[in-house]
C-alpha positions as CSV (number, residue, x, y, z in Angstrom):
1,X,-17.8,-4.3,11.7
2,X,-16.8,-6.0,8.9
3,X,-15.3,-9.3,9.0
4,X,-12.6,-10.3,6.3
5,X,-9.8,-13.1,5.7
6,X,-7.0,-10.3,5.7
7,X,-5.0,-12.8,3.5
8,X,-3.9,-11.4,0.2
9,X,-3.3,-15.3,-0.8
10,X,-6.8,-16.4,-0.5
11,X,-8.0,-14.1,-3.2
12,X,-6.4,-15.8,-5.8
13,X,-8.7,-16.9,-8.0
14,X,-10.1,-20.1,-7.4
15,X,-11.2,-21.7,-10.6
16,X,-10.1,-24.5,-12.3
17,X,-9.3,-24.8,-15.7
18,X,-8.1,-28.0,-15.8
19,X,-11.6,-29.2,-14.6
20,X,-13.5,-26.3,-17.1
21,X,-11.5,-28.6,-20.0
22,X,-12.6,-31.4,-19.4
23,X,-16.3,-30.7,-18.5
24,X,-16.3,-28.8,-21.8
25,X,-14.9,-32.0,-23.9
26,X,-17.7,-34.8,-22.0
27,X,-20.1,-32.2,-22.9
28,X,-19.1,-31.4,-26.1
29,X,-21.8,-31.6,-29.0
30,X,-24.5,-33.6,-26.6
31,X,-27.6,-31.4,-25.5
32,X,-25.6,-30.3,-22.5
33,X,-23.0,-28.4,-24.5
34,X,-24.5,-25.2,-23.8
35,X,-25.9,-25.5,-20.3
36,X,-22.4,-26.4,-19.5
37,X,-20.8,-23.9,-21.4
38,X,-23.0,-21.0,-19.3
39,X,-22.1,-22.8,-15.7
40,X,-18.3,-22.8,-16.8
41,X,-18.1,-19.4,-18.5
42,X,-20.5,-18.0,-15.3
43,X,-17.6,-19.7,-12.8
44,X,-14.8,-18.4,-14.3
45,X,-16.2,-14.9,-14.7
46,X,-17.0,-14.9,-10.9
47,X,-13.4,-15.9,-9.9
48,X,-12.2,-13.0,-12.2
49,X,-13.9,-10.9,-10.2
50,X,-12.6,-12.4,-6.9
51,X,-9.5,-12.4,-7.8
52,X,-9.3,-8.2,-7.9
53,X,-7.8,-7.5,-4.5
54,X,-4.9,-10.2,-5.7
55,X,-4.7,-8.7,-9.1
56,X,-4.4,-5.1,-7.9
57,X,-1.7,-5.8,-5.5
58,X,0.4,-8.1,-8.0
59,X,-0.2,-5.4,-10.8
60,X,0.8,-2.5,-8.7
61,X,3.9,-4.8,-7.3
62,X,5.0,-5.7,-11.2
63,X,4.3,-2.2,-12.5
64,X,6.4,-0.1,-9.5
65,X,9.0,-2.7,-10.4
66,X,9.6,-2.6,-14.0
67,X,9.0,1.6,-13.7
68,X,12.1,2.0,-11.4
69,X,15.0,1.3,-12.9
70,X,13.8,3.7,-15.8
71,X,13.7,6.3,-12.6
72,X,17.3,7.8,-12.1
73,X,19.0,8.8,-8.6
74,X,18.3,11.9,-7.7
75,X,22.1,12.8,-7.9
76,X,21.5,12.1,-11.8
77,X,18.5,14.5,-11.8
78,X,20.3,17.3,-9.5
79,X,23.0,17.3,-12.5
80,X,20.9,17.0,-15.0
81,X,19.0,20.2,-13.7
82,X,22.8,21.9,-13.4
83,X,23.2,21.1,-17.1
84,X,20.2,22.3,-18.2
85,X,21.1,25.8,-16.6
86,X,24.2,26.1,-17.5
87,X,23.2,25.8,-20.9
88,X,20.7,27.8,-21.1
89,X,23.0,31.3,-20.3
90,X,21.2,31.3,-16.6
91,X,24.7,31.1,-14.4
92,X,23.6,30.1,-10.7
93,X,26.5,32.2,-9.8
94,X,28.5,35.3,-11.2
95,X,30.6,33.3,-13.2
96,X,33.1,34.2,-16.4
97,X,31.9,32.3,-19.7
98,X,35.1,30.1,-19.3
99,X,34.3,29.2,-16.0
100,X,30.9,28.1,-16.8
101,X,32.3,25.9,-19.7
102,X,34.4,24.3,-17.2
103,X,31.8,24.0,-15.3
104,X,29.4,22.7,-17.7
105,X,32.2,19.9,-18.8
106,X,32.7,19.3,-15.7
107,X,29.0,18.5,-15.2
108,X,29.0,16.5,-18.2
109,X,31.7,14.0,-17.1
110,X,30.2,13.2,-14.0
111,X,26.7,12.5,-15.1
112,X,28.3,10.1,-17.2
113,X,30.4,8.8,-14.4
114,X,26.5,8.4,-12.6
115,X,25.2,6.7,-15.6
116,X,28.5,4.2,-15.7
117,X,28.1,3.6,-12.2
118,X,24.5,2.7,-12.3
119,X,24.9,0.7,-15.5
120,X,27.2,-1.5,-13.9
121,X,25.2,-1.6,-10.4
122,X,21.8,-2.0,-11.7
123,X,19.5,-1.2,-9.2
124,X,16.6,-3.5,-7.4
125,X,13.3,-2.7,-6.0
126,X,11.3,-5.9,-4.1
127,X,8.0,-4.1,-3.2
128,X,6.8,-6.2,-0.5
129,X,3.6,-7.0,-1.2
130,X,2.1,-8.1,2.0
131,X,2.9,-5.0,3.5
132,X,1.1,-2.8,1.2
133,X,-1.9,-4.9,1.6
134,X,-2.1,-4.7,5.5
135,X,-2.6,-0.8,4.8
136,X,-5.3,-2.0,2.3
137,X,-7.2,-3.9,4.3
138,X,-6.8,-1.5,7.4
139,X,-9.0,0.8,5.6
140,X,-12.8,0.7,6.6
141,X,-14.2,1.1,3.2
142,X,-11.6,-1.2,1.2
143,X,-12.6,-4.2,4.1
144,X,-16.5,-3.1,3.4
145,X,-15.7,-4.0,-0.5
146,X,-14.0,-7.1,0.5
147,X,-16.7,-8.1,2.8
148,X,-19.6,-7.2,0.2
149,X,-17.9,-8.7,-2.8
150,X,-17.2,-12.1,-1.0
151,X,-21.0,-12.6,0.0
152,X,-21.6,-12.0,-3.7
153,X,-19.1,-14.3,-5.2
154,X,-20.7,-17.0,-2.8
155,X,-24.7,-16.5,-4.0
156,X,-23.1,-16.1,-7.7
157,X,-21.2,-19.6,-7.3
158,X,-24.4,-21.0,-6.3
159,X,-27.0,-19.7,-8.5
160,X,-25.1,-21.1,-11.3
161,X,-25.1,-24.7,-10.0
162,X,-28.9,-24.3,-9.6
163,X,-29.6,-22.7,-12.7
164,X,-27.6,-25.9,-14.4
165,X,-28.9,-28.4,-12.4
166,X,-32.3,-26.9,-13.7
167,X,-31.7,-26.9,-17.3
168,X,-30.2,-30.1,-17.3
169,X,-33.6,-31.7,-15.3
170,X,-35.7,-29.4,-17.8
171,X,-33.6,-30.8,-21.2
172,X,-34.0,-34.5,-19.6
173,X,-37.9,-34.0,-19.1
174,X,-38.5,-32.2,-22.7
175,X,-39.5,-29.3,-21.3
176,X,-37.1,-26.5,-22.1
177,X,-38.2,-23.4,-20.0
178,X,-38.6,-25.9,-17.1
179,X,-38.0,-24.3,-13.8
180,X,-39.0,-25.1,-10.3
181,X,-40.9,-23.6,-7.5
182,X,-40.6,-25.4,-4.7
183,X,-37.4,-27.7,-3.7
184,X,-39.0,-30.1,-2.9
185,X,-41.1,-31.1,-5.8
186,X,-37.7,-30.0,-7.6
187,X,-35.6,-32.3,-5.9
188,X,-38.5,-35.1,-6.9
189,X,-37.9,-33.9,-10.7
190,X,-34.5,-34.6,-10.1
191,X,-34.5,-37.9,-8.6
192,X,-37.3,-39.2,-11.0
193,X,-34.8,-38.1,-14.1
194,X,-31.8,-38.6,-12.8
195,X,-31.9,-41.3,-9.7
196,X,-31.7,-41.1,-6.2
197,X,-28.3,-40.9,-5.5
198,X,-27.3,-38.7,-8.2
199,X,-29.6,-36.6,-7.0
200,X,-28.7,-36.7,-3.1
201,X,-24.7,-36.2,-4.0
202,X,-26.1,-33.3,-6.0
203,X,-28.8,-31.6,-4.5
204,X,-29.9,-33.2,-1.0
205,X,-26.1,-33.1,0.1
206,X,-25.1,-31.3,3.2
207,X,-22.9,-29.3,1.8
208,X,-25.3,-27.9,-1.0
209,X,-28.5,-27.2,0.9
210,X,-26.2,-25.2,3.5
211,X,-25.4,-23.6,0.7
212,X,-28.7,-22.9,-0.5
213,X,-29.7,-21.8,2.3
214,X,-27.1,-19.1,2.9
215,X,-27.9,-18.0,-0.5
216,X,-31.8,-17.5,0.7
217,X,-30.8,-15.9,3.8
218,X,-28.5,-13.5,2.2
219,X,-31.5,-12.8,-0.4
220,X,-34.5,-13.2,1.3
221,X,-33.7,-12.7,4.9
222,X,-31.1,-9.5,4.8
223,X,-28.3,-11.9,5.1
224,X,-29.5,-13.0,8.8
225,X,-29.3,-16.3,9.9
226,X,-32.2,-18.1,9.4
227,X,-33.7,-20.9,11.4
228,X,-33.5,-23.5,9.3
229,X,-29.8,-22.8,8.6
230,X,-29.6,-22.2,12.3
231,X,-30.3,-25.5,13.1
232,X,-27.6,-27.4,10.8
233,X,-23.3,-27.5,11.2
234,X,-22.6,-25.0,8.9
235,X,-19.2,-23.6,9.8
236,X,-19.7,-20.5,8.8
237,X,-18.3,-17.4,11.3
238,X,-21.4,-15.7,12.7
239,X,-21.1,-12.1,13.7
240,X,-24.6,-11.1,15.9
241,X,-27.1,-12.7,13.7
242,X,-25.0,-12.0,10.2
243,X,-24.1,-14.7,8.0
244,X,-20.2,-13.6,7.8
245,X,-19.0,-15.1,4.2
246,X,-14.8,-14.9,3.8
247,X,-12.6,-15.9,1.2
248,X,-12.5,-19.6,2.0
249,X,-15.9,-20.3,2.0
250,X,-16.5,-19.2,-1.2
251,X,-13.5,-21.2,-2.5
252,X,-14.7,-24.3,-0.6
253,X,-18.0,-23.4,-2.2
254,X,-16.8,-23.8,-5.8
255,X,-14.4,-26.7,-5.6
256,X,-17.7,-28.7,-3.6
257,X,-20.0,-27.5,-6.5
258,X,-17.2,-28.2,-9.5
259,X,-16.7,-31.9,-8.3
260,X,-20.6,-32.2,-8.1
261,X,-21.4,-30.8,-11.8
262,X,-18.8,-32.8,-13.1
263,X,-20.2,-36.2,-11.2
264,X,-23.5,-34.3,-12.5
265,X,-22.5,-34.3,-16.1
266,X,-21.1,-37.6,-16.4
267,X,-24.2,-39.5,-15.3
268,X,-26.4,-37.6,-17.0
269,X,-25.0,-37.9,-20.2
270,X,-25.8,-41.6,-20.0
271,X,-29.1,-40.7,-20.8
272,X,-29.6,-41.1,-24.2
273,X,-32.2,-38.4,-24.0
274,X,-29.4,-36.2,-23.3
275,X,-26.8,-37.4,-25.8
């Protein structure tokens, strides 16, 4: 079974422009300008593609909406078929040629009575959204896409930070294809380039290595609990021995990581290695 925040609201996307502007502009033309252009470009792709259960709803909502009052009652379109009939010589009924003329005029008038009518009372349609999207989510195979594209969002969010906070420790060290093998020489890289508490806030933070570590269990461990993760206060729902990622994790997830590359950003660009 899968498990899902049946909340249309919490797919809206979840990135932050205002932040993406100004991480852009501390960045601009230093040596980071690019490794922060691919983190903030690579976030806001990812809550794109979040944000499709949200979109589709509010898309099918706006489209149903502005499509109806186009849509005449189907009095209008009973009449309209009359007409049509009439005019064509194909009487419904045995009538005389004068009696169809009087028929069709008649036919004539009250369309345009309809159309008047409706003119003047413009009709309304409120699709209620929420409803629609309790069918949606009632549906096995919509809540398996849910389910599958929220554990992906998650890992995305997070192999972005890492790739970033990689580049950056490369750029700092001189070494361009820099990349690390084990965390914890990595996290020594880091502190050595960096300091030690940018690079606790940054990488040796609670919040992050639980979030490493759900990103190795989900790719190294079938997306089961592992025990190192087992051991720590993740918060995260657990359903048998599977890491259960919803909507709010992976939105807590970005706005943890955001604040952390921008603190990230700032201090490294004291450098002057890095300016």
């Amino acid at each position: 079974m899968c498990i899902i925040d049946n909340r249309l609201e919490s797919y809206h996307s979840f990135f932050d422009h205002a932040w993406a502007q100004r991480l852009d502009h501390l960045a601009e033309h230093s040596k980071l300008e690019q490794v922060v252009f691919d983190l903030v470009s690579s976030w806001k792709a990812i809550g794109s593609v979040r944000e499709w259960p949200w979109l589709m709803m509010h898309s099918m909502k706006t489209v149903l909406e502005a499509e109806f009052p186009k849509r005449h009652p189907i009095s209008v379109q009973i009449v309209q078929a009359l007409e049509q009939r009439l005019a064509s010589g194909m009487g419904l009924f045995p009538l005389s040629s004068d009696q169809r003329r009087q028929l069709y005029q008649t036919l004539v008038m009250l369309r345009e009575q309809m159309f008047a009518t409706d003119k003047a009372n413009p009709r309304e349609l409120a699709i209620k959204v929420d409803e629609h999207w309790k069918g949606f989510v009632a549906i096995p195979d919509f809540a398996l896409r849910l389910w599958k594209s929220e554990q992906n969002a998650y890992g995305a969010i997070y192999y972005a930070y890492e790739d970033f906070l990689t580049r950056c420790t490369g750029l700092a060290r001189g070494e361009p294809e820099y990349s690390w093998l084990r965390a914890a020489e990595f996290a020594n890289d880091l502190s050595t380039c960096f300091g030690n508490q940018l690079q606790g806030t940054c990488w040796d933070d609670p919040t992050v290595n639980i979030s490493r570590l759900v990103r190795n269990a989900i790719v190294h461990n079938g997306g089961r609990i592992t025990k190192h993760l087992e051991k720590l206060n993740h918060g995260l729902h657990i359903e048998g021995e599977e890491v259960t990622i919803v909507a709010p994790d992976t939105t807590s997830l970005f706005h943890s990581l955001k604040d952390r590359a921008l603190q990230f950003t700032e201090s490294a660009l004291q450098l002057r290695a890095l300016c």
